[in-house]
C-alpha positions as CSV (number, residue, x, y, z in Angstrom):
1,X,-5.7,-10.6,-1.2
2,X,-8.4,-9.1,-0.2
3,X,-11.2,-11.4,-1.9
4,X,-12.9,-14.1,0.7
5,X,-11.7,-17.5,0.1
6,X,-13.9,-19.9,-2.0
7,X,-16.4,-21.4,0.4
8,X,-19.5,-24.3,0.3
9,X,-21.8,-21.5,0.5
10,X,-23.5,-20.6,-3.1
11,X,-23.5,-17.1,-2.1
12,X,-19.3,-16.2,-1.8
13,X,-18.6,-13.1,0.7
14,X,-16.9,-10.0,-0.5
15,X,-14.5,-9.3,1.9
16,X,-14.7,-11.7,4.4
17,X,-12.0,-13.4,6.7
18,X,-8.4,-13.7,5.2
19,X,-7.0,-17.3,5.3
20,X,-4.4,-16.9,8.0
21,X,-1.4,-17.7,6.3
22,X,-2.6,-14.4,4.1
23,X,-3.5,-12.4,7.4
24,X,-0.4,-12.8,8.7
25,X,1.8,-11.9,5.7
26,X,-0.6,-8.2,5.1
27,X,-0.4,-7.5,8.3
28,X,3.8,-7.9,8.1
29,X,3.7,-6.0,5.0
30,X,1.2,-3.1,6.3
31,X,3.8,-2.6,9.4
32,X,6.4,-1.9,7.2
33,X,4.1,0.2,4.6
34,X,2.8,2.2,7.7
35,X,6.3,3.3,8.9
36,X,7.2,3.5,5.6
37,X,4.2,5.8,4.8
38,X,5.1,8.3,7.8
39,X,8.5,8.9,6.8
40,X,6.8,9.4,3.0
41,X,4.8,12.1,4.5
42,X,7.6,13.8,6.6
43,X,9.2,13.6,3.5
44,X,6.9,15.8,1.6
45,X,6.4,18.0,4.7
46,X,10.4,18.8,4.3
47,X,10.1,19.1,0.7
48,X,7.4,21.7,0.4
49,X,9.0,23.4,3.8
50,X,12.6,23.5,1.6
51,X,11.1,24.5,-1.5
52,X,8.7,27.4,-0.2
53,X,10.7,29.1,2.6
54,X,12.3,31.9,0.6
55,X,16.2,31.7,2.2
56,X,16.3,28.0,1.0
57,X,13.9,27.5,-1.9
58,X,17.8,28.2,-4.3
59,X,19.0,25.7,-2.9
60,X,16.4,22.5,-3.2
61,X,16.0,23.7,-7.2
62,X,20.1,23.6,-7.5
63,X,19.7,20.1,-5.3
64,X,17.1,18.3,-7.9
65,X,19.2,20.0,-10.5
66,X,23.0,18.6,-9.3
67,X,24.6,16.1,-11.4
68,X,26.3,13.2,-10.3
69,X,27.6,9.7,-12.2
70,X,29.2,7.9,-15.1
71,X,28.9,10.0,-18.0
72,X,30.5,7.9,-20.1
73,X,28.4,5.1,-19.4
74,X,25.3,7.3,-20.1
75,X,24.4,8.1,-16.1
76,X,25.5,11.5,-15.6
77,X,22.1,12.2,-14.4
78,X,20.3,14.6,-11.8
79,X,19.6,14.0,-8.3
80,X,16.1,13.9,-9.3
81,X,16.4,11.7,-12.4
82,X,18.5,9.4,-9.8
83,X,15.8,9.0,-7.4
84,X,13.0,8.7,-10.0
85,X,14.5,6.3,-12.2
86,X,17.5,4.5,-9.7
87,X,15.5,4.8,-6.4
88,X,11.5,3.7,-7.3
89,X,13.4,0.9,-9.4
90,X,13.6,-0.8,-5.5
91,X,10.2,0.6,-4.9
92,X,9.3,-1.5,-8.2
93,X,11.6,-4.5,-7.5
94,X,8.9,-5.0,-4.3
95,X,6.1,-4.2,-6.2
96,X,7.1,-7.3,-8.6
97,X,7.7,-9.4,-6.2
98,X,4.5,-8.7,-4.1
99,X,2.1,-9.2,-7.8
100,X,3.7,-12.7,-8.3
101,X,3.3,-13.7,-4.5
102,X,-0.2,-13.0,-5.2
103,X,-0.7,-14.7,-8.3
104,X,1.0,-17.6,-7.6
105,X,0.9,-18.4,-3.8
106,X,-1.9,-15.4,-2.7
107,X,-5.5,-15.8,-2.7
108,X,-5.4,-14.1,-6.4
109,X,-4.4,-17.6,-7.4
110,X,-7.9,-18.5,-7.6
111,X,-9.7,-16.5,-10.2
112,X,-12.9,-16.2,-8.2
113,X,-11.3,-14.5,-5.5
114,X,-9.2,-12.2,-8.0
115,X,-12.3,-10.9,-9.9
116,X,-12.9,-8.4,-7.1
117,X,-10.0,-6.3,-6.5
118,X,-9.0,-6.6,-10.2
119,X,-12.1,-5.3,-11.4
120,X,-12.3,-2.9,-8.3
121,X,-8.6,-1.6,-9.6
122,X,-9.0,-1.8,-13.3
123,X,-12.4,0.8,-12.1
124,X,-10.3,2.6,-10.5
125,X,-8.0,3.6,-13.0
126,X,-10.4,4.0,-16.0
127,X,-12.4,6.3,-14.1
128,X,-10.6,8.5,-13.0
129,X,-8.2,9.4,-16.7
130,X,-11.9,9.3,-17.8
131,X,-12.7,12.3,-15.1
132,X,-9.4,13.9,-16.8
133,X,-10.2,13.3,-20.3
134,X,-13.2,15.0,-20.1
135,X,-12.3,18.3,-17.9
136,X,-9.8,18.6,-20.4
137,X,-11.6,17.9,-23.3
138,X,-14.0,20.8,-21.6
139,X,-11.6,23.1,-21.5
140,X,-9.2,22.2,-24.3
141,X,-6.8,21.4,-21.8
142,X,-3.8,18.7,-22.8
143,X,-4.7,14.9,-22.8
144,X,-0.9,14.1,-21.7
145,X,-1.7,13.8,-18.5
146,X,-4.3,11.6,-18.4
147,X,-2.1,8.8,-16.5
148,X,-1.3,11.2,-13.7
149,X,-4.8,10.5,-11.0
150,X,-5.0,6.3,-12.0
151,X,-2.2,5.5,-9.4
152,X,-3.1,4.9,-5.3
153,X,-0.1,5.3,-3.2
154,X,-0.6,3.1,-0.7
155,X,2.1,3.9,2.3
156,X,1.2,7.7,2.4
157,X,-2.9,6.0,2.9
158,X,-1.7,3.6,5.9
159,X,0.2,6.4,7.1
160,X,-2.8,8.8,7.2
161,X,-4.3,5.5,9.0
162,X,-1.9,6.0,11.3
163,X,-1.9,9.6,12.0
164,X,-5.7,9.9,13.0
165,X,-5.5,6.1,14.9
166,X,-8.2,5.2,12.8
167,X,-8.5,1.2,13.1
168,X,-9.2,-1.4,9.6
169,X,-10.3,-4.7,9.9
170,X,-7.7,-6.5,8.0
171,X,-10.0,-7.6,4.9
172,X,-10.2,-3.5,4.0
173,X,-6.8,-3.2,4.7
174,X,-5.6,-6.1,2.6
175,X,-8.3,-4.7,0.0
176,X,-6.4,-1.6,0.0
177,X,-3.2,-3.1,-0.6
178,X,-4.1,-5.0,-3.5
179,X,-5.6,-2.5,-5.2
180,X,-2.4,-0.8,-4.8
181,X,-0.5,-3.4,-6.3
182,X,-2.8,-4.2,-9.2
183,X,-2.5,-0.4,-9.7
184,X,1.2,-0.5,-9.2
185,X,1.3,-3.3,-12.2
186,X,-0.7,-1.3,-14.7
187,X,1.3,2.1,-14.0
188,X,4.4,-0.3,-14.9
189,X,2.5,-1.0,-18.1
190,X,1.5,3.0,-18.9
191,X,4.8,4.2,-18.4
192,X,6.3,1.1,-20.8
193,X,3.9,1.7,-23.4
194,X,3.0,5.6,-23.4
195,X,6.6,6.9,-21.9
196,X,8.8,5.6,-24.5
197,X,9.5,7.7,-27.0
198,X,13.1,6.8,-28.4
199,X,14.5,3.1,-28.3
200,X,17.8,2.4,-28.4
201,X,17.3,-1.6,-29.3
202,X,21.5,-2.4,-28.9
203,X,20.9,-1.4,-25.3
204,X,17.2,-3.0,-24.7
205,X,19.0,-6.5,-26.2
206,X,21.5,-6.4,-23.9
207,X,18.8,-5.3,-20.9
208,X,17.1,-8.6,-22.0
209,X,20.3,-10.8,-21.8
210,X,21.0,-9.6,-18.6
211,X,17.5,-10.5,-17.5
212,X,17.9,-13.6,-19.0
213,X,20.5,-14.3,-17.8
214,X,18.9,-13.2,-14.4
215,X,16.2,-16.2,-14.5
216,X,18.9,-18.6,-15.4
217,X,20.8,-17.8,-12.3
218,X,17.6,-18.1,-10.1
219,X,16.7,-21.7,-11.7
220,X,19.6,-23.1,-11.0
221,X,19.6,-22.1,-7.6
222,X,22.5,-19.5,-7.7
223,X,22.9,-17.7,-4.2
224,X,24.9,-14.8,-3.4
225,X,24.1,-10.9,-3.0
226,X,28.1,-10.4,-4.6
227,X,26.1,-12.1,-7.9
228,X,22.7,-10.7,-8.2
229,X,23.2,-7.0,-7.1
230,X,26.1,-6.2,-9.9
231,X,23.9,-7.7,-12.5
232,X,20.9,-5.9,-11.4
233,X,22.7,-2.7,-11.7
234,X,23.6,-3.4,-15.6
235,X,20.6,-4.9,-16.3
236,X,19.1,-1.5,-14.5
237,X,21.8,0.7,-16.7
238,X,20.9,-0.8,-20.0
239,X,17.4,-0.5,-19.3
240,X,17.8,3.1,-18.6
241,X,19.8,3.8,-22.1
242,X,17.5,2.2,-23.9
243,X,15.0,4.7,-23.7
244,X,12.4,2.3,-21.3
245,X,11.7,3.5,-18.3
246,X,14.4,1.9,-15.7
247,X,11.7,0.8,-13.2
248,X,10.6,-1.7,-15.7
249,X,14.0,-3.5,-14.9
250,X,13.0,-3.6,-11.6
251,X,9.4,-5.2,-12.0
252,X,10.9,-7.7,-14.4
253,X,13.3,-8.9,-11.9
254,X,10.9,-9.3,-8.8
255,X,8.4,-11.2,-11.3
256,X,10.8,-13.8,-12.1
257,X,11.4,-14.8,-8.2
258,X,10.1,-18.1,-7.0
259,X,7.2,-16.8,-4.7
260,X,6.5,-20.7,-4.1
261,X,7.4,-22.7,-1.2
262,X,9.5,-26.1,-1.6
263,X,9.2,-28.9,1.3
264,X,11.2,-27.6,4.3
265,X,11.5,-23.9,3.2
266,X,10.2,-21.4,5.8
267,X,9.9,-18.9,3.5
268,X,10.0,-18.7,-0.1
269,X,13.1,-16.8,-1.7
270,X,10.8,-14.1,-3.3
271,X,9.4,-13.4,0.3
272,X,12.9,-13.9,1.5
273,X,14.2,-11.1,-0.6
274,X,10.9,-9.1,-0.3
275,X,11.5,-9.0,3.9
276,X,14.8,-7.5,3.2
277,X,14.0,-4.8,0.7
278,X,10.9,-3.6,1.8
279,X,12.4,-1.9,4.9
280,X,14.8,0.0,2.0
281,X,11.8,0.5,-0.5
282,X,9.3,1.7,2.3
283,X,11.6,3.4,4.5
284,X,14.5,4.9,2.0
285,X,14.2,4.8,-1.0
286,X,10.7,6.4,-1.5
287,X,10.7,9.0,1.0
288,X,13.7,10.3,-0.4
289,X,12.1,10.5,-4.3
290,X,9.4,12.6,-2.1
291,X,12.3,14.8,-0.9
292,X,13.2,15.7,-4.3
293,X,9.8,15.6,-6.0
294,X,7.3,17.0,-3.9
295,X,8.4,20.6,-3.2
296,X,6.8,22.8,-5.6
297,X,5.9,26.4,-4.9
298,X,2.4,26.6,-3.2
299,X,1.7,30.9,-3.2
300,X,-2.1,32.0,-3.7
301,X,-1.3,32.1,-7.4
302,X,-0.7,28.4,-7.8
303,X,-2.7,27.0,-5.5
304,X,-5.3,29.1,-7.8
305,X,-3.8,27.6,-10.7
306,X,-4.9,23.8,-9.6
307,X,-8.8,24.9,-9.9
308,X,-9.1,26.8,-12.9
309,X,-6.7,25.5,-15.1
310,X,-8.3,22.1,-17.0
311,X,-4.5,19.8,-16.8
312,X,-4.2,20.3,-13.1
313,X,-8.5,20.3,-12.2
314,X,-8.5,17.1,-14.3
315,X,-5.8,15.4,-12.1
316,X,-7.8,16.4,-8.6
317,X,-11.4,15.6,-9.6
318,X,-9.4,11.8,-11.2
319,X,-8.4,11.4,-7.7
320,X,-10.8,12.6,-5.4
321,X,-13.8,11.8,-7.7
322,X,-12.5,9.3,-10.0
323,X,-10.8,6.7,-8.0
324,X,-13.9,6.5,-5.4
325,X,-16.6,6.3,-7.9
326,X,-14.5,3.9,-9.6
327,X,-13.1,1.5,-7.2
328,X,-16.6,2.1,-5.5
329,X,-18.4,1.5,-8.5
330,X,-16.0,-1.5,-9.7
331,X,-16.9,-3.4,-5.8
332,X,-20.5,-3.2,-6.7
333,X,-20.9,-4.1,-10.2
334,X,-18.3,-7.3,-8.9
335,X,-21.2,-7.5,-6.6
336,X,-24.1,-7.8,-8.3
337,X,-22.6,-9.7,-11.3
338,X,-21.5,-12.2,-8.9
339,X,-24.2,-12.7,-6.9
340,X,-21.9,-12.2,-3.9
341,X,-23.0,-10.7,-0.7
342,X,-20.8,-8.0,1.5
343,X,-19.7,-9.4,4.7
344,X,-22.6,-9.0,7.0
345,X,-19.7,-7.1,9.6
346,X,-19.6,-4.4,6.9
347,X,-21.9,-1.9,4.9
348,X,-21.3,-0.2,1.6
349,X,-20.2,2.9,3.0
350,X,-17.1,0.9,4.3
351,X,-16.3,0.2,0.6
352,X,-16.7,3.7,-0.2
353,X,-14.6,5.0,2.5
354,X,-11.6,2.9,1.7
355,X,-12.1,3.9,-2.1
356,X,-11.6,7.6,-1.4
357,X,-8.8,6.7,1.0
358,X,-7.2,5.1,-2.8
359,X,-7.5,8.4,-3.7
360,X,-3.9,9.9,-2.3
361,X,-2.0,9.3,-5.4
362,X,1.5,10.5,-4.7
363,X,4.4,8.7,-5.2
364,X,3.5,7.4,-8.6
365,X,1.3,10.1,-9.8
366,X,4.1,12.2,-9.3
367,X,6.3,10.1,-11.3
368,X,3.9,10.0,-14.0
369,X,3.6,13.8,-13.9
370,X,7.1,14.6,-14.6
371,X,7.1,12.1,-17.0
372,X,3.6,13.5,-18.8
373,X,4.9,16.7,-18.9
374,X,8.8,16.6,-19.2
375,X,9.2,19.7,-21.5
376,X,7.1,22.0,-19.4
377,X,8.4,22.4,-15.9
378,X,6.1,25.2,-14.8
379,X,2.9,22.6,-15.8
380,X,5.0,19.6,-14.4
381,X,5.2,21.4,-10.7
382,X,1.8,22.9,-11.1
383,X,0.3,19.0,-11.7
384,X,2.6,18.1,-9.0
385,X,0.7,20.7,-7.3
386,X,-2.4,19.6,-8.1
387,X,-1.6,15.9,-6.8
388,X,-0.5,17.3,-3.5
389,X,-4.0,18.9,-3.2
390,X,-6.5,16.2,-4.6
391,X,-4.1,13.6,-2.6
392,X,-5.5,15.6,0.6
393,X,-8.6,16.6,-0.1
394,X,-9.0,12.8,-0.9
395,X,-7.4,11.8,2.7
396,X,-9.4,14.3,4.3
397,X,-12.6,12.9,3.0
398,X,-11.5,9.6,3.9
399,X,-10.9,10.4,7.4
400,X,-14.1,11.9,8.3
401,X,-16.0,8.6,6.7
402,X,-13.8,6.3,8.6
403,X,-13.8,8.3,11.7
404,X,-17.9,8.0,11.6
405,X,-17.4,3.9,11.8
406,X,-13.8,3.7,13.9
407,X,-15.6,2.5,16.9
408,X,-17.2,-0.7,14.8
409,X,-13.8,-1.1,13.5
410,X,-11.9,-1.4,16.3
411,X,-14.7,-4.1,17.7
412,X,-13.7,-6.0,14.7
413,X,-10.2,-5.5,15.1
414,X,-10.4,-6.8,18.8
415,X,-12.1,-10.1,18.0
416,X,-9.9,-11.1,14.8
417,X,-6.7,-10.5,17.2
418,X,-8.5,-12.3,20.5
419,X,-6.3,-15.2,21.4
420,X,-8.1,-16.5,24.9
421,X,-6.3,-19.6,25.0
422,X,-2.5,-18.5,24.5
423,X,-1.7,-20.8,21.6
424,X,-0.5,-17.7,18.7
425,X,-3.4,-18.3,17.0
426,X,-6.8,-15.8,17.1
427,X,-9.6,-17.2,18.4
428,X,-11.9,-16.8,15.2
429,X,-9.9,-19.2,12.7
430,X,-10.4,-22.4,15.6
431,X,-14.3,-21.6,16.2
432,X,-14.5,-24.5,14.0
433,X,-12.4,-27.0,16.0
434,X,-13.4,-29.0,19.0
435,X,-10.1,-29.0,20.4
436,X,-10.3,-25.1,20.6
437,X,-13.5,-25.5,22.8
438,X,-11.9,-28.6,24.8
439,X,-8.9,-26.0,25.9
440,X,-11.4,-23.0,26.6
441,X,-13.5,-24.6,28.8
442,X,-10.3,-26.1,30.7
443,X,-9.3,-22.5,31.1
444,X,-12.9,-21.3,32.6
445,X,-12.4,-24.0,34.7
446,X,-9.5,-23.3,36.3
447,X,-11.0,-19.5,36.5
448,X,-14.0,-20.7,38.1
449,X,-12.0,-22.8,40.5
450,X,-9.9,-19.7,41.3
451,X,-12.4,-17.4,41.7
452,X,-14.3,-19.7,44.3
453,X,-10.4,-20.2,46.6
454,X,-10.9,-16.2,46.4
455,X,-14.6,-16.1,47.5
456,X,-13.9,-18.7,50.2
457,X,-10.7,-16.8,51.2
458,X,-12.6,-13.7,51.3
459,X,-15.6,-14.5,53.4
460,X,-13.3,-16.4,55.8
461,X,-11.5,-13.0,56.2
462,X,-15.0,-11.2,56.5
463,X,-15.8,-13.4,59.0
464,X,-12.6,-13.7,61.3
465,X,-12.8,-9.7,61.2
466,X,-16.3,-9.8,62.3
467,X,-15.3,-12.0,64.8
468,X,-12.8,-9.8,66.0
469,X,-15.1,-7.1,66.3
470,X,-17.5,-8.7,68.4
471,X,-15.3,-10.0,70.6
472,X,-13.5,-6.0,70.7
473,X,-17.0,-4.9,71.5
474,X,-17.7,-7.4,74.6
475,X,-14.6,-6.2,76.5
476,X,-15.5,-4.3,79.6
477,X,-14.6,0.1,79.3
């Protein structure tokens, strides 16, 4: 997504101009991640508000804590269970859906222009358990949670974005986004592989039925909410008894939508479906997991806690550190390997301030956390701590490197959105085209013809009122 496309020119850009078709779609998805991302963070305000003022902290423990469901069906579970496992299923469901757009109708279609953000993401998640492995190997700290700094949450960064009005020409932005959803497909494949401990394979059959069952439905051109939303909620409940994480039930399911578009189709059904749920993902269904994740006790003690003990200095020095100098690292090495140039509208330090912006972890770094650390909950809410504070620190950072260049960026932004002629498209994508030219110079034309009926208007005014004056000054006192 946020790779050039493939041009003439044996030297390929690294992120240059998005193909439009690819413009437009980030820049509908990044509206909806950035209001999404501002409820996320009022979210979190509320939750660390609820949890630390001391005549309602009772009650958002006994609200994480309160039980709700279908016992008998094995879903008697926790408001928080329900909004880690039920909710960021929909948060997954997108997240599928996005990763095959990509792959099959995106600019990661073509390999070239995948090699950057891939190798920028896979960077970016090495690094920083790397960071973590070896604080705690330091201080003989626990390797559980070396997961917890490899995930970039991408609403809460657009929503910093959009706090401090700092502007991105839309090749960072849609660099950013990819990354996220690269990361968002390996943290799928962590919490599969390292977060299963028990498997119930009677149940994981039946989860795979229903998925198959799922994809039948969808090739034969099946329609009908009243058909595809009960059997996402069993394949979704047999996934969860299994002893799998339930969000893999929602990844599998947006992967198998056709993200292709058939002669006379608008819109594809995957991008169909992901237009309607991303609204609920963005603007529901996260923000409330933040409601009933995020508020952990912050008092001197704790807050202490996060920089002397090695599980939770491990998690910040992953993400403030880790992701930078690996996404960072990752763009160069892409670079020089390559023999690709950086777009000549950027420098390097551009790269590296959108790297520590992939810093904020959040959403999914919290889910990994409670996972990680399940049987210890004063660890689990001091890493969730710890996420908090390196997610900060990292936006923090960010801001102050971005701030530094917002002028230069808002320059670019102006000239990808000029559209001087009226006809819906920017300017920049019909440099190319005569036609574009043709219609511009009609249009200064009919300015300059304009502009001289004003002059002539305008001096014959002048001169009438100089007239006038004369012939004031000739009459007799």
């Amino acid at each position: 997504m946020a790779a050039p496309n493939p041009t003439d020119s044996p030297n390929r850009k690294l992120l240059g101009r998005l193909s439009l078709p690819e413009r437009r779609f980030v820049a509908d998805a990044l509206r909806a991640e950035t209001v999404g991302g501002v409820l996320l963070l009022l979210a979190a305000i509320a939750a660390l508000m609820w949890a630390n003022i001391p005549a309602i902290s009772d009650s958002y423990a006994s609200s994480q804590s309160f039980h709700i469901g279908p016992a008998s069906l094995g879903l008697n579970l926790s408001l928080q269970h329900w909004a880690a496992d039920g909710l960021l299923a929909i948060f997954f469901f997108v997240a599928g859906i996005e990763l095959k757009r990509e792959l099959v109708a995106g600019d990661l279609r073509d390999a070239k222009a995948a090699a950057l953000p891939v190798i920028a993401a896979v960077c970016g998640m090495a690094v920083p358990a790397l960071v973590y492995v070896l604080v705690n190997t330091l201080g003989n700290g626990s390797m559980s949670g070396w997961a917890v700094p490899t995930a970039t949450d991408i609403a809460f960064a657009l929503a910093v974005l959009a706090v401090i009005g700092t502007s991105l020409p839309s090749a960072l932005r849609a660099f950013l986004l990819t990354l996220a959803v690269v990361d968002d497909l390996f943290a799928i494949m962590i919490i599969a592989v390292f977060f299963t401990d028990e498997i119930n394979f009677l149940a994981l059959g039946g989860a795979v039925v229903g998925l198959a069952l799922f994809w039948f439905l969808l090739r034969r051109g099946v329609s009908g909410w009243y058909v595809y939303i009960p059997l996402a909620l069993v394949i979704w409940g047999l996934m969860y008894n299994s002893g799998v994480h339930a969000t893999i039930a929602g990844v599998a399911m947006g992967l198998m939508l056709r993200c292709t578009r058939r002669e006379g189709e608008q819109h594809s059904p995957g991008e169909h479906i992901e237009h309607l749920f991303r609204p609920i993902s963005a603007g529901l269904a996260v923000p409330l997991f933040a409601l009933l994740s995020a508020g952990v006790s912050l008092s001197d003690d704790s807050i202490g806690q996060v920089f002397t003990r090695p599980e939770t200095l491990g998690v910040v020095l992953g993400l403030i550190v880790g992701k930078t100098v690996g996404i960072f690292g990752g763009t160069w090495l892409a670079a020089r390997f390559t023999k690709a140039e950086l777009n000549e509208d950027l420098v390097w330090p551009d790269v590296f301030a959108v790297a520590s912006l992939a810093g904020i972890g959040f959403t999914v770094s919290l889910l990994i956390g409670e996972l990680a650390f399940a049987g210890d909950p004063t660890l689990t809410d001091e890493v969730k701590a710890a996420v908090l504070i390196g997610s900060l620190i990292a936006a923090v950072f960010a801001c102050v490197m971005l701030k530094l260049r917002n002028r230069k960026y808002k320059a670019l932004t102006e000239a990808e959105e000029r559209d001087e002629d009226l006809d819906g498209i920017p300017d920049i994508y019909e440099e190319d085209k005569p036609e574009y030219h043709l219609r511009m110079a009609r249009i200064y034309e009919e300015k300059a013809a304009e502009h001289r009926r004003r002059a002539e208007k305008t001096a014959g005014a002048a001169a009438r009122a100089a007239t006038g004056s004369r012939t004031e000054g000739d009459r007799p006192a």
